[in-house]
C-alpha positions, 0 to 999 in steps of 0.5 A: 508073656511077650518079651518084645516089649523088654527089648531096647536097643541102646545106641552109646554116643560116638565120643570121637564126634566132639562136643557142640559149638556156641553161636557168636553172631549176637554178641558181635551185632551187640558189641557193634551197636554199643560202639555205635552208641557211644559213637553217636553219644560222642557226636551228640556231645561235642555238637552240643556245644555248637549251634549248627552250621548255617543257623541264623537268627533274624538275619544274624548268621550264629552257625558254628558258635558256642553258646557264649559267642552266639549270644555275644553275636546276636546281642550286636547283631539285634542292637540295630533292630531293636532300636527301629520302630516295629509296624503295626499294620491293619486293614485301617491303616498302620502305626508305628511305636518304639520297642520300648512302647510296646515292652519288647526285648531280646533275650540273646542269652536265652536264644543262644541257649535255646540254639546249643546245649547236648540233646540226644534227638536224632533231628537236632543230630541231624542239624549239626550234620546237614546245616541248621537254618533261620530259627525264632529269637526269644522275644520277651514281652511286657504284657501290661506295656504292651496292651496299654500301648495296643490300646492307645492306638486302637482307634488308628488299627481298628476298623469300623464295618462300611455297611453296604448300599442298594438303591433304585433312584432314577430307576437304575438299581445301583449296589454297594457290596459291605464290607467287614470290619476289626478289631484288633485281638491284643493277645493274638497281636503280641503272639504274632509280635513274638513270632515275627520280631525282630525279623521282620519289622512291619507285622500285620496286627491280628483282629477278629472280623465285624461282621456289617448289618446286614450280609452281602447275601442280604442285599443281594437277595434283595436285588435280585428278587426286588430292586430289578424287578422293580424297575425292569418295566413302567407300570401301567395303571388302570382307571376304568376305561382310561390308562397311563404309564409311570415310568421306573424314574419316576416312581424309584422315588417312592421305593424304600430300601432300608435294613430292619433292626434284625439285618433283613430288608423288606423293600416298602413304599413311601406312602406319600411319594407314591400318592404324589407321583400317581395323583401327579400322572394322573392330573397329567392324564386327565383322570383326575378333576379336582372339585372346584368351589363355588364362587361369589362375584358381586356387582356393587352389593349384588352377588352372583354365585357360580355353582360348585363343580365335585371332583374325581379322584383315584383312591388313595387305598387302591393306589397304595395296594395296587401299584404297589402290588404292580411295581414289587412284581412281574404283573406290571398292571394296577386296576385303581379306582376312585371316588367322588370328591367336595370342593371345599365350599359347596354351592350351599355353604356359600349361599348360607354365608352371603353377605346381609347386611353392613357390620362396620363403617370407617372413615379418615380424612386428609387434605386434599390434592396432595400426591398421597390422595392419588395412591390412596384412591389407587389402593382403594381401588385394588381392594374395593369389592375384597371377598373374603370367605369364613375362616379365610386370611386376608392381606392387605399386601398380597391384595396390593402387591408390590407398590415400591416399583415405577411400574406398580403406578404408584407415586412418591409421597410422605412416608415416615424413615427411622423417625424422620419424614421421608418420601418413597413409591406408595406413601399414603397407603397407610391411611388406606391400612389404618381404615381398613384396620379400623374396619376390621377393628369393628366388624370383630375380625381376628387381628392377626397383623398390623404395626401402628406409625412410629410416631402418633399422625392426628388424623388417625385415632390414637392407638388404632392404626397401621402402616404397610410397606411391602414386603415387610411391614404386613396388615392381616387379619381372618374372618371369625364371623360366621359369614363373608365378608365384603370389603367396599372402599369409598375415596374422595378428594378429602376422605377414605371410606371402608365398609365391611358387608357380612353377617353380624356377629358382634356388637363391638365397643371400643376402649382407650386409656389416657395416655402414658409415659409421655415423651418429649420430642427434641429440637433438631437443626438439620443441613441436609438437602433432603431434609423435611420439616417436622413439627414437635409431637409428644411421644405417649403410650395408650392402651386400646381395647375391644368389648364384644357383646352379643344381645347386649351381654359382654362375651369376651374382651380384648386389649393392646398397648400401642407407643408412639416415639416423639415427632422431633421438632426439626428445622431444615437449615440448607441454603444451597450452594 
């Protein structure tokens, strides 16, 4: 056995080397740093009690003051502040309210405390070592007192969206951008009064935006794929082998660029504009010939007939298509048809309708050889030879025209004013209406207009009667029968006679009542030198009807009240001067 492994050589230790030494460098470090902790809880504490150097408060400097003068400080230095009126501004405009209309107050106790006190945070250290700067008040705001004042005054803050605009009129494309509008946020506002008072004094008000109709993208897109489009070039419309050119003014008429419920524009046409700018350019272009009726003219009772012509006419369809097909895009050509169109009485209806015979005859007289007489046959023969075609309106007064004028040929004569005998240009025609009333009366036309005299002329049957004065006193009446009518007037020296030529329809008899509510007239003595004598007549009513027969059965009647004022007596009393 090997005695090698049992050999160990043991070294003793050298007691002269010494024992080992103790490290003392983490000691010292940490005996520095507690000095420099108790050092920094030092500065901390006696800052503390100071607001920094420099620091002020909506203007007012409270650097270097204890919490108790710093509070003394600003509660003077807000005392102005707080007593000037705090400006809204908005986009619409501004308003000014007191402090205490809105509730705001300055808490300078809570300022001056929010500003001093001991804080171990490096930052707020730092500030009493480097300098403070401009630092918020502690503004209080009555919530309640704030939002009822807020909105009182909405309406003057508030602003409402200006919609925008684009339009082709006089075929220039003219574009008004929209513009948004707001609201005032009540809340966000009184964050922004808090933040920003007494600091500042005017402060813009928070809103949220409203957003117009319709988007300037909308409009603008429109424009740019439309409106220019529109009226960049004239077009030309086609017809057949003819042609002619509106120009961009004058069909920019018939554009329409309106917004739609849902903020999106779909330029249209309007119909009928476009139809009337086509139809008014193709006249001028003689495209267009409109259909013209057949005519009657009559010598004494014989008539002649001018055959009717048709019309040529664009097709209203193809114009609404096709130019505006024409005038939405860059093809600036509209190929547009037409068709025939009938005259509104063919040479056919107006033969059918040709008079066969006399329906109705009347005559009134008068004296002979007054000044009257002449206006009367004057008139008569104005109207003598009238046509007037089924369904058409006749007008004594459009037939005379105007007889108040020295150029009209008409002479003054007996008229009747407010009740009174007068004279003026034309007197006298009113025996010509009360003929031609009496003719219509009888022929069974429909009475469309007519005023019987103020008071009751014995020459005139009672009740059936009308005056005229141009322009306001009318005679109309329409043809109901089922042919025309040919209106012959006859004069002499003493009478006026009106015969209606057509094809009977009705067999008319007349009724009138015995009269009513009679009036007396009144003695009048007059000094005027214009005055005209009047003898007395008694003012009635009396109702006057129309039985219309046809084989001798009643098919329908028809009835009128007429009322006559008194004729007063009156006596001129004027001997000159």
């Amino acid at each position: 056995m090997s005695h090698d492994l049992l050999d160990t050589t043991w070294e003793d230790p050298t007691w002269e080397d010494g024992t080992p030494r103790r490290r003392r460098w983490p000691f010292v470090t940490l005996g520095l740093l507690l000095a420099l902790g108790l050092a920094y809880l030092g500065v901390a504490w006696w800052f503390g009690g100071r607001v920094p150097a420099g620091t002020t408060v909506a203007g007012v400097d409270v650097g270097g003051q204890t919490r108790d003068e710093a509070a003394r400080t600003l509660t003077s230095g807000f005392a102005e502040a707080t007593e000037s009126p705090v400006t809204l501004s908005s986009r619409a405009g501004e308003v000014e309210l007191e402090p205490a209309q809105l509730g705001l107050a300055v808490d300078a106790d809570a300022t001056a405390e929010a500003l001093t006190g001991f804080s171990l945070d490096p930052r707020v250290v730092w500030s009493h070592v480097a300098g403070g700067g401009a630092e918020p008040a502690v503004v209080i705001v009555d919530r309640p007192t704030f939002d009822a004042a807020v909105e009182e005054v909405r309406g003057d803050l508030d602003a409402e969206p200006k919609e925008g605009s684009l339009s082709v009129a006089g075929g220039e494309v003219a574009y008004s951008a929209p513009v948004p509008g707001s609201r005032v946020d009540v809340a966000g506002t009184a964050d922004a009064v808090r933040a920003a008072w007494p600091a500042e004094s005017t402060i813009d008000v928070a809103a949220e935006s409203i957003a117009p109709k319709v988007r300037a993208s909308e409009f603008e897109r429109v424009r740019t794929e439309f409106a220019e489009v529109a009226v960049s070039a004239p077009v030309t419309v086609e017809v057949g082998e003819k042609s002619f050119t509106l120009e961009p003014e004058d069909f920019a008429r018939a554009i329409v660029i309106e917004p739609d419920d849902d903020g999106t524009i779909t330029p249209r046409a309007d119909d009928k504009r476009l139809l009337a700018v086509v139809h008014a350019a193709a006249d001028d272009a003689e495209v267009e010939r409109e259909a013209e009726d057949a005519t009657v003219t009559f010598s004494g009772l014989k008539p002649t007939v001018r055959k009717s012509v048709p019309g040529v006419a664009l097709d209203d369809a193809s114009i609404t298509s096709q130019v505006w097909a024409a005038i939405a895009g860059t093809e600036r050509t509209a190929a547009v048809t037409t068709s025939p169109t009938e005259p509104e009485w063919t040479t056919a209806e107006v033969r059918a309708t040709l008079p066969k015979e006399k329906i109705s005859s009347f005559t009134t007289y008068f004296p002979c050889c007054q000044t009257r007489v002449k206006n009367i046959q004057r008139g008569g023969a104005a109207v003598d030879g009238t046509y007037v075609l089924p369904g058409e309106q006749f007008s004594l007064n459009e037939v005379l025209g105007d007889t108040t004028t020295a150029s009209s040929g008409y002479l003054k004569a007996g008229i009747i004013r407010n009740g009174r005998a007068a004279e003026a240009r034309g007197g006298g025609l009113s025996q010509l209406s009360t003929t031609l009333f009496n003719g219509a009366f009888f022929s069974g036309m429909q009475l469309d207009a007519w005023t019987p005299h103020s008071y009751y002329i014995s020459r005139y049957p009672e009740g059936r009667e009308a005056t005229i004065s141009y322009p306001d006193l009318h005679h109309k009446w329409t043809n109901t029968t089922d042919g025309g009518v040919l209106v012959k007037v006859r004069t002499t020296g003493t009478s006026i006679t009106v015969d209606f030529h057509g094809q009977k329809k009705w067999d008319i008899e007349a009724t009138k009542s015995a009269r009513y509510d009679v009036t007396q007239p009144k003695k009048i003595y007059d000094d005027d030198p214009k005055c005209i004598p009047q003898d007395p007549v008694v003012g009635f009513a009396v109702d006057v009807g129309r039985i219309f027969k046809q084989g001798g059965k009643v098919v329908k009647t028809q009835s009128f009240t007429t009322r006559y004022i008194p004729e007063d007596d009156v006596t001129c009393t004027y001997s000159g001067s």
